[in-house]
N, C-alpha and C positions, 0 to 999 in steps of 0.2 A: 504494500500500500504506500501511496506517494501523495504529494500535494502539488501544484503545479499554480504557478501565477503569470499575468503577462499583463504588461502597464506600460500604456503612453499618456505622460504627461506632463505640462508647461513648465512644470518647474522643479523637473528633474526627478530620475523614478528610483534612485538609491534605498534613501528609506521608506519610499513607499513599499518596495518591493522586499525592504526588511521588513518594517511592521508587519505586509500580508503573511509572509514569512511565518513570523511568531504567528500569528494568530491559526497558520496549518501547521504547528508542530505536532501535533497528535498525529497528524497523518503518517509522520517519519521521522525518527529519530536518527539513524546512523548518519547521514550525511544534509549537507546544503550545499546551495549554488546559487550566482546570478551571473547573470549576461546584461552588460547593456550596449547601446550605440551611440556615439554622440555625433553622428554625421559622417564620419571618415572612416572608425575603428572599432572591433568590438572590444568591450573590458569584462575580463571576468573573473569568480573569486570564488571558488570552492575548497571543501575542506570536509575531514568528517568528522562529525560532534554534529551536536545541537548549536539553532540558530545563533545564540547567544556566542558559544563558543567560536564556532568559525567567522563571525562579521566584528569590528571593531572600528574605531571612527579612520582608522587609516584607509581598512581597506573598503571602508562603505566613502569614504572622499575621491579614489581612484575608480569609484562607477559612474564615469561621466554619459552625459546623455538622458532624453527625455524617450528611451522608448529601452523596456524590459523585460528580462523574462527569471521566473527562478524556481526553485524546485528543493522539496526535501523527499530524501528516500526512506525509505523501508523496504529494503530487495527483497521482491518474491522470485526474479530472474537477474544471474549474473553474481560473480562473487563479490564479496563485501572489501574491494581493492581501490582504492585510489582514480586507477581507472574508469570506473564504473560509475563515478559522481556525475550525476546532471549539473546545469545544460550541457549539451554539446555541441562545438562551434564547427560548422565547416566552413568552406571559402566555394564558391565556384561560380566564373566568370565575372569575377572581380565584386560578385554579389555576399554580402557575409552573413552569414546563415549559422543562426543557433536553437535548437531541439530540446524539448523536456515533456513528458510524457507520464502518466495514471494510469495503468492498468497492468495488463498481461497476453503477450499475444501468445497463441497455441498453435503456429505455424511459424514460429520461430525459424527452428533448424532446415525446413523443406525452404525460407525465402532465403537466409545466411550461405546454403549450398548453394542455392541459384547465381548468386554475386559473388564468391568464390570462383566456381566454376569459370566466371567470365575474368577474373584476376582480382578482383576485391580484396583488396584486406583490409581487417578489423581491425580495430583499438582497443575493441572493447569486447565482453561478453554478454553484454545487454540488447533486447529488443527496440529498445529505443534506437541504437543505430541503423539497424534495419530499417526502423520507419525515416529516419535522415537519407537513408540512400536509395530508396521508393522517389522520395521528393526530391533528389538533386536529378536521377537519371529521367525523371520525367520532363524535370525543370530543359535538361539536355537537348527536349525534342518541343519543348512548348515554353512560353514564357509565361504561362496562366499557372497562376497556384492554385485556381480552381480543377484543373484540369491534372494537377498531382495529388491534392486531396483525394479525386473522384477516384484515379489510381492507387491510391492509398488504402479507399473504404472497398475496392474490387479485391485488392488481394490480400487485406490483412484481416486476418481469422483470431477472435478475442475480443477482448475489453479495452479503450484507449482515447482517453482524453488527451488532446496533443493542445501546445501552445508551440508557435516557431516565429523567430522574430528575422526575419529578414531586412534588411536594411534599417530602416527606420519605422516599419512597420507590423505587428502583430498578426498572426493568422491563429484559430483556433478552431477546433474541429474535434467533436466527441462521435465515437463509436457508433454506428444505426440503431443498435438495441439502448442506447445510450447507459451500458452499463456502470460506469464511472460520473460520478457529479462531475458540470464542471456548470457556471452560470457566470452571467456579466452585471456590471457595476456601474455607476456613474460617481467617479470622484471629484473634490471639486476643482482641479484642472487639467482633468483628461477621463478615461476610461481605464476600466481592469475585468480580466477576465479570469478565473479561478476556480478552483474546485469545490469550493464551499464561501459560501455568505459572508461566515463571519470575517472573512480577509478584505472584505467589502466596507463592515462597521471599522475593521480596524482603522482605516482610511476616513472614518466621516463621511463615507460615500452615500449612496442611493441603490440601492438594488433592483437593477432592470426586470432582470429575467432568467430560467434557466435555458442555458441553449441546448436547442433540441436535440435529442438524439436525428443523424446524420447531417447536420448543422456545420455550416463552416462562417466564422465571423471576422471578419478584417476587419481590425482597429487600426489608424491614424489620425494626426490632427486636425483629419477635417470630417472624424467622426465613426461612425460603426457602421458596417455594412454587413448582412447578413445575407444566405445565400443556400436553399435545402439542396444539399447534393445526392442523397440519398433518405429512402421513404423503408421503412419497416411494419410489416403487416403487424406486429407487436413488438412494444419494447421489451427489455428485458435486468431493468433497474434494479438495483443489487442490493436484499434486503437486509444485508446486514450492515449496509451504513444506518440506514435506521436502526437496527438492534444495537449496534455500539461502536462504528467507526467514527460515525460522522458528531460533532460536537453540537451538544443537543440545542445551543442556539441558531443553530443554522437550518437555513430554507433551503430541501434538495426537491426539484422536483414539483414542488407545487405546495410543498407540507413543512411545517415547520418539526423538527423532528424532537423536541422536547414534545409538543401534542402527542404525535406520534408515542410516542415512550411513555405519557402518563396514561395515553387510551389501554396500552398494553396490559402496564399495572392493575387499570381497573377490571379486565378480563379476566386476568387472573385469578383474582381477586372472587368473579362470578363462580369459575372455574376447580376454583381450589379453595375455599376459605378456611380459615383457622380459627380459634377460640384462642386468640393471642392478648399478650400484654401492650408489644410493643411492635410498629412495622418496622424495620431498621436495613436502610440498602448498604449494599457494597460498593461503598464508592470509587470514581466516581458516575461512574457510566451505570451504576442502580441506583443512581437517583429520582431518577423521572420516573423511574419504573417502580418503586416505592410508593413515591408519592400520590398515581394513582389507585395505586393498592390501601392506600389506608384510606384516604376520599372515598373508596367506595363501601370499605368495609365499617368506617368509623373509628379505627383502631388505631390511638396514636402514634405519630410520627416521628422518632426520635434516631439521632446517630449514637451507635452503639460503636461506632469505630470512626476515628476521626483519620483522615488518607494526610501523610508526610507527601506535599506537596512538591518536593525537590528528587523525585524519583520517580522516572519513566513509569508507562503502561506496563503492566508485567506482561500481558499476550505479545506487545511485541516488543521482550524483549530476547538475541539472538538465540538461546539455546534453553535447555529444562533448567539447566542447575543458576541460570542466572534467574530464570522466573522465581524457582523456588525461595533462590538467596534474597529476593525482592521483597517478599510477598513477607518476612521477620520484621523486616524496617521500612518497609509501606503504611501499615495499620498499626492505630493503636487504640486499643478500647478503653471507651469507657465504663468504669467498671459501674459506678452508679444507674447508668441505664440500664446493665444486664445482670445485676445480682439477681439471684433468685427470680427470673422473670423468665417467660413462655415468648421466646423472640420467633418473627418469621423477618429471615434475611432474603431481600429483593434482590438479585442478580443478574444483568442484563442476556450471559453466558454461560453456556459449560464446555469449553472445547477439550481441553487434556485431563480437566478435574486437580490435579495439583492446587490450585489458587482457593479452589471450595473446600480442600481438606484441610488444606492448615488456616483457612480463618474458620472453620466447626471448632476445629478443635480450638483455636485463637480466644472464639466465643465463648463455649463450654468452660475451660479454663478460670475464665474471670467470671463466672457463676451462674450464666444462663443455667435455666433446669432444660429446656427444650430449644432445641433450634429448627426453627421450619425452612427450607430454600422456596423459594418462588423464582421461576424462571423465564426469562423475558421473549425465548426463542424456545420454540421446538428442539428435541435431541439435534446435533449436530454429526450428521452419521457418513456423510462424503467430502472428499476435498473438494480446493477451491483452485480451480484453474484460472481464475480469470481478475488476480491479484489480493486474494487476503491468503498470508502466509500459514496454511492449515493443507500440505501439499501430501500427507498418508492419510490411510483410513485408520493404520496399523493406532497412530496415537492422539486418534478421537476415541473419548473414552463409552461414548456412545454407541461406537458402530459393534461393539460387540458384549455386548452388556445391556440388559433390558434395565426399566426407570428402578426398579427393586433395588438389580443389582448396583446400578450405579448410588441410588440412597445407600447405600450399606457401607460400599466402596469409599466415599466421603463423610459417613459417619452422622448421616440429619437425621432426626427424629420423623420428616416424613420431606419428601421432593414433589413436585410437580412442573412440567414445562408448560406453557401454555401451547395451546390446539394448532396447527399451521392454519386454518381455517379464519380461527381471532387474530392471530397475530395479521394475515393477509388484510383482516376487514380493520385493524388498525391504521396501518399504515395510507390507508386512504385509495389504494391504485387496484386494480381489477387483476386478478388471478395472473390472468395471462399475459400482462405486462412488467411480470415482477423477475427476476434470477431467483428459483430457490434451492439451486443445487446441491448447496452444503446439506442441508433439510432435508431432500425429496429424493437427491439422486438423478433427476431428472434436471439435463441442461438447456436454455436457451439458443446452443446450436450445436453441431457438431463436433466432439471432443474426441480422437479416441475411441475405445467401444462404448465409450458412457452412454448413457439415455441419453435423449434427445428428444426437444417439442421446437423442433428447429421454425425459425420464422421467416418469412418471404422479403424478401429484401428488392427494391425497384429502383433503378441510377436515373436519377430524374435532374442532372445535372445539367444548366445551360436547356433544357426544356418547361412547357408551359403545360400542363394539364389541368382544365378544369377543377374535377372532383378533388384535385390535391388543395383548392383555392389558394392562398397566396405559396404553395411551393415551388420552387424554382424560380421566382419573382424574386429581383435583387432586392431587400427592405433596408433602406437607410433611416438612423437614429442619430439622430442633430444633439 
C-alpha cells in the first residue's frame, strides 16, 4: 500500500507536497519521495524513513518549482532497496518525466519480459517502472498522453493509481475498476491530486471530487482537465480501505469512511450483542467501529487502552516478530476502565491474529473478567493481489480455522465478524462494485487460477457515445 500526490501550484509545491505527505503516512511507512520542476530541471529527494525523517528545511529548499509529485511506500512488489523508492525520473526527448504509483499490477513479469526481450533494462524491481516505460515507448510513437494512458489501461492487468509529472504538468489516471482511491482538490493557488482527502485538508484546500475509475486528469496552471478513457461495466473498489486503510476522515468514493466504520459498528452491534460493561476499541482504526457499536447498543464508550502514538501500524509493519515487538509498546491500559469489568473490544481486523492475542491477554491481565472481540470485517481467508500486503493464505489465520477455532486460538471469551452482506450495505456501494477478494475469494478480474467475477471493460478514448453522457467529453475545471 502506497500514497501518491501530485501538485501544481503559484507558489511553489515543496511543502505543499510535504504537508500532503504527512497527512498519507499511514499509507506507507518505509520510504518517501518528491519530484518537482521548476521550468528547466527536475529536483528530487528520497530516502527511506518516515516523512519527517527523510525531508528537512535543506532539502524541502532545493525542491524548486511550482509543479509536483510525491509518494510514500509500503512494498507489496519489489525489495525494500534504495532503489525501489518513488518517484521515478526519466528523460526522453528532452521531455522530463517523473512516475509514482498505488496499487499492484498482476502482469508484472509477462510486461518486464516483453521490454527485456527488446533490450530494456531495469533499475529497479518494481511495477511502477513498467508502467514508466508503457508511457515513454508510446510517448515514442505519439505525442498524446492520452493516447499512452489509453495504452497503459489496455495492457496493465491490477490495481493502479498513477500520478506523472511531465514537464510542468501533472497527468493522473486511476485503474477502470478504480481499485485504489485516488481524488482531486482545489488549493488555494493551484490544484492536487491524491489518494485520499485528507492531503487535500492538509492544504486548506477544497475537495472537488473522486476521479473516476478509468479517468485520466491533467493538471496545469491554466487549470484541470478531465478526460474518460476507459468505461467499466462495474467497479471494483477495495473494501478494505474502508475496513482500515484509509484514514477515517477521508472521502473515498463518495462516502466518508469514519460513517462508513460507525454504520459497521452498529451492525455489529445488531449482529452480535453483549450484556457488556464497557465498549472499548482497539485503537486506532476500532475507533469508529466502536463507536457505532455502543450508539447502538447503549453501552458505554470508554478507552480501555490508550495507543503510544510514536509507533507505526503494527499490520504494516515489515515482518511477524516486529508486529509482535510493537504490539508490548503500542498499548497501554487502563486499568481503571477494565478492572473487574465485562469488556467487548471493537476491532476493525483479524488478519494473522498475533495483535488480538496479546492485547486479550494485555486486557485480561489488568483485570477485565470477560473480553468480547467484535469484528469490523468478515474472516479474512485469501490474499490480496492487488496491493495490501496479506500475499499467503498459509498466514491468514482464518483460512484455516473456523470463528470457534480462531476464538480459542486468541483466547476471547466469545468472537464474532460481522456478515459480508452488512459490512457490503455499510459501506454504501452495490455488491458488485466493490473488491472482496480477501473475504470471498472471489476476484474482480483475472488473477491466476483465482475466482473471478471479471468485468467488461470499453476504451472509449478520444470517442463520443451517447448512453456514456458526458464520457469521453474533455471537462474542464476553472
Amino acid at each position: 500500500m502506497c500514497g501518491i500526490v501530485g501538485i501544481v501550484d503559484a507558489g511553489g509545491v515543496s511543502y505543499p507536497l510535504y504537508y500532503a505527505l504527512y497527512a498519507l503516512q499511514h499509507r506507507g511507512q518505509e520510504s518517501a519521495g518528491i519530484t518537482t520542476f521548476d521550468g528547466k530541471a527536475l529536483h528530487k529527494h528520497k530516502a527511506q524513513g518516515l516523512v519527517a525523517e527523510v525531508f528537512d528545511v535543506d532539502s524541502l529548499s532545493g525542491l524548486l518549482g511550482n509543479a509536483g509529485i510525491g509518494h510514500v511506500r509500503y512494498p507489496t512488489t519489489g525489495e525494500k532497496i534504495p532503489e525501489n523508492i518513488q518517484p521515478f525520473n526519466f528523460t526522453f526527448q528532452k521531455k522530463k518525466i517523473s512516475i509514482a504509483h498505488n496499487g499492484n499490477l498482476t502482469n508484472t513479469q509477462d510486461l518486464r519480459r516483453e521490454f527485456e526481450e527488446r533490450g530494456q533494462i531495469f533499475c529497479t524491481s518494481t511495477d511502477t517502472e513498467v508502467i514508466g516505460n508503457i508511457i515513454v515507448d508510446e510517448l515514442r510513437h505519439s505525442s498524446s498522453m492520452q493516447d499512452a494512458v489509453l495504452a497503459c489501461m489496455k495492457r496493465l492487468e491490477g490495481s493502479y493509481s498513477v500520478v506523472v509529472l511531465i514537464d510542468d504538468k501533472i497527468y493522473a489516471f486511476r485503474d477502470p475498476l478504480g481499485i485504489r482511491p485516488l481524488c482531486l482538490g482545489k488549493t488555494p493557488e493551484g490544484y492536487i491530486v491524491c489518494s485520499e482527502s485528507v492531503a487535500v485538508d492538509a492544504l486548506n484546500g477544497e475537495f472537488i471530487r473522486d476521479v473516476k475509475p478509468g479517468e485520466m486528469i491533467t493538471i496545469s496552471k491554466e487549470g484541470i482537465k478531465c478526460v474518460q478513457i476507459a468505461q467499466a461495466s462495474c467497479c471494483g473498489f477495495c473494501i478494505f480501505e474502508y475496513i482500515y486503510f484509509a484514514r477515517a476522515d477521508s472521502v473515498i468514493d463518495g462516502q466518508l469512511v469514519y460513517d462508513v466504520r460507525r454504520r459497521i459498528g452498529k451492525s455489529l452491534h445488531l449482529e452480535a450483542p453483549v450484556d457488556a460493561d464497557i465498549i472499548s476499541p482497539v485503537p486506532d482504526s476500532g475507533t469508529a467501529h466502536a463507536t457505532g457499536y455502543s450508539e447502538s447498543s447503549g453501552i458505554p464508550f470508554r478507552e480501555g487502552l490508550i495507543k503510544n502514538r510514536y509507533i507505526g501500524r503494527t499490520f504494516i509493519m515489515p515482518n511477524q516478530k516486529a508486529r509482535e515487538n510493537a504490539v508490548r509498546i503500542k498499548l497501554n491500559p487502563v486499568k481503571k476502565h477494565l478492572r473487574d469489568k465485562s469488556v467487548v473490544l471493537v476491532d476493525d481486523s483479524i488478519v494473522r491474529g498475533t495483535t488480538s492475542r496479546r492485547i486479550i491477554d494485555l486486557v485480561e491481565d489488568n483485570g477485565a473478567k470477560e473480553v468480547h472481540i467484535r469484528v469490523g470485517s468478515p474472516p479474512i481467508k485469501a490474499p490480496c493481489y492487488l496491493g495490501v500486503d496479506m500475499p499467503t493464505r498459509e498466514e491468514l489465520i482464518a483460512h484455516n480455522h473456523s470463528c470457534d477455532e480462531v476464538c480459542k486460538k486468541i483466547g476471547a471469551t466469545s468472537l464474532h465478524h460481522i456478515s459480508i452482506e452488512a459490512l457490503i450495505r455499510a459501506t454504501g456501494h452495490a455488491p458488485e462494485d466493490l473488491c472482496t477478494g480477501c473475504l470471498t475469494g472471489v476476484y474482480p478480474l483475472k488473477i491466476g487460477n483465482e475466482k473471478a467475477c471479471t468485468r467488461h471493460i470499453d476504451f472509449i478514448s478520444g470517442t463520443y457515445q451517447s448512453d456514456l453522457k458526458t464520457f469521453g467529453k474533455e471537462e474542464t475545471i476553472k
